[in-house]
Steps between C-alpha positions, in 0.01 A plus 500: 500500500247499259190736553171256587188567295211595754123547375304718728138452260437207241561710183120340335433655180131612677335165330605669157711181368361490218207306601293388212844531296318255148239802495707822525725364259168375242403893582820630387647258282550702148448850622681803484615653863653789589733597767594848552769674690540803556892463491767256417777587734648243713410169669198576647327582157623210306447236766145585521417496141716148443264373801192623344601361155614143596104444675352695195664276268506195672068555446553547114499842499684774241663738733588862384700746689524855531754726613398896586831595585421679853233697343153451662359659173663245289412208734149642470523508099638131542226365664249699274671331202445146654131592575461637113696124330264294723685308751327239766682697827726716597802466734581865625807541696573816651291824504276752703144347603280786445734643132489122399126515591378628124623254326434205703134658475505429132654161537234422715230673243654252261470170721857503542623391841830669657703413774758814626821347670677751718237815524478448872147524509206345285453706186112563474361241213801289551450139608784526748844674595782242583853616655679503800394653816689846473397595851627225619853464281541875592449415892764216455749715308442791724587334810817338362617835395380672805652225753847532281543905635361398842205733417721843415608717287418666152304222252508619122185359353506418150146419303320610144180755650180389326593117499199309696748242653811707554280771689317209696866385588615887608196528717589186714852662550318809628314367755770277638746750466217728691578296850926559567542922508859451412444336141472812210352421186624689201242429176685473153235485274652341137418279230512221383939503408785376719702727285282800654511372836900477498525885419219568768771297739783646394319843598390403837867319609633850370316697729606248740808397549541458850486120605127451703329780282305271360410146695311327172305526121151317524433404136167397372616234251872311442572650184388831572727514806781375312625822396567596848670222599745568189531870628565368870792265397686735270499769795591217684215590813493157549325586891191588282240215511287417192162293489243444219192271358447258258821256554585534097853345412611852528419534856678157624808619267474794719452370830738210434819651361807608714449857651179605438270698718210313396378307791156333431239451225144358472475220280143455285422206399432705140504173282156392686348865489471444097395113568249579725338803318510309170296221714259733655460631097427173350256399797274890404517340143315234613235731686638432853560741740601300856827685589535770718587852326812573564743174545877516653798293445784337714767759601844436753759773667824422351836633670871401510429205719212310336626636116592156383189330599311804402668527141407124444148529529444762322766442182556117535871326541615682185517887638866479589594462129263760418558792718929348516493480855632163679273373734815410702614846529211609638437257771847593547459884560120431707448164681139396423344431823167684461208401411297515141175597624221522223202678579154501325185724558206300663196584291133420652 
């Protein structure tokens, strides 16, 4: 059985398609525009710098990218250099609101108009903050993971301190975890390495061994969590249960391949976070400012028995030749009977 596609809110793009697309594109047609990321790391970044770049050059515009390589101080420097070579707008993806604050300051001294993707929270001078609702992805995640230990036992909770979103995403655990006395959370602060993660595993299944000493790993983001997943397998805990963020290829490799503990992820539609904030950027270029301030994306649970349907959507037909998984095997090993259920913030 093949998992049905259900739609609980009409994902609308909050009137932002691109209405009065001929003068956006006149506005940036021949200009020099900048997208910064903090990182380059995985899915997540990438997808939302190829959707910001096919709207930014589909209006005519020069894009130029910039990596910072996890460092906030070099993502600051970035966007500092794009301010200093003149560019129309800038894409930032990734960052603190109030240590990106400076620099959007000067962008804004220097008529410049940036749009932050993935801050969690508007940026002051930017026109806008677009992402997906991490209170809400957390809430999902959290009570898939919760639900899959009946609400007990010790919950090692992996995130990078200092990260906006990740922290955002903690705090949601907290407070759910807050209501069932017989869940323990266990913080593992880390960074931003599945290769660091895997020895902070290893460590914790060493100091326990016994089956049931630890229910389940929360992880903030797919690849992040990855590590821990590798750590559970080769000790062969397979009773442990995994679940994560973002729904990278990483993440349905993980959730999707025979005996693993990873049980559920929450797919982003991360493709449209870089479409819409390069949308929202080319509409300040053109002096308008009728969007909201901070603007979500569509996001979906995906477990073992939607996986197929939920792989699909977000990756297209072609996934099971990219991650070399056969779709048969899997329907095989989960029957799909549940439901694909997108969800999508309501904004006033």
């Amino acid at each position: 059985m093949t998992s049905k596609l259900r739609t609980l809110t009409a994902s609308v793009a909050v009137g932002l398609m691109l209405a009065g697309t001929s003068v956006q594109a006149q506005e940036a047609a021949g200009k020099r525009i900048g997208i910064a990321a903090r990182e380059i790391t995985n899915d997540y970044n990438r997808d939302i710098i190829a959707g910001a770049e096919q709207v930014l050059k589909a209006a005519g515009a020069e894009v130029v990218v910039t990596d910072g390589g996890a460092d906030p101080r070099k993502h600051n420097e970035n966007i500092e250099s794009l301010i200093n070579s003149g560019v129309a707008g800038i894409v930032v993806q990734l960052g603190d609101a109030q240590q990106l604050a400076p620099v959007v300051a000067k962008a804004k001294a220097a008529n410049i108009p940036v749009v932050t993707t993935s801050v969690g929270s508007k940026t002051e001078g930017a026109l806008a903050d677009v992402g997906g609702d991490d209170a809400l992805m957390s809430a999902m995640v959290s009570r898939a993971l919760l639900s899959s230990i009946d609400y007990r036992g010790n919950v090692y909770v992996f995130w990078v301190p200092g990260a906006p979103i990740l922290e955002t995403r903690k705090r949601i655990l907290q407070a759910m975890a807050a209501d069932y006395p017989q869940v323990t959370l266990h913080e593992v602060p880390t960074e931003h390495s599945a290769a660091r993660v895997q020895t902070q595993m290893e460590d914790i299944l060493t100091a326990n061994p016994e089956e049931g000493s630890v229910a389940a790993v929360w992880g903030a983001y797919d690849l992040l969590v990855s590590g821990a997943v590798e750590a559970i397998r080769q000790r062969d805990r397979l009773e442990i249960k995994v679940a994560s963020i973002d729904g990278d290829r990483v993440g349905f490799q993980m959730l999707l391949d025979e005996e693993s503990p990873f049980v559920s992820t929450v797919v982003q539609d991360v493709p449209r976070i870089g479409s819409l904030a390069a949308e929202v950027l080319l509409k300040g270029m053109n002096g308008e400012t009728d969007f909201p301030s901070t603007l979500y994306t569509d996001a979906w649970l995906a477990t073992h028995a939607n996986g197929v349907a939920s792989a699909e959507k977000r990756w297209g037909p072609g996934v099971w030749d990219e991650m070399s998984i056969a779709r048969e095997d899997v329907e095989g090993r989960w029957p799909q009977g549940s439901d694909l259920i997108v969800v999508h913030p309501i904004l006033p």
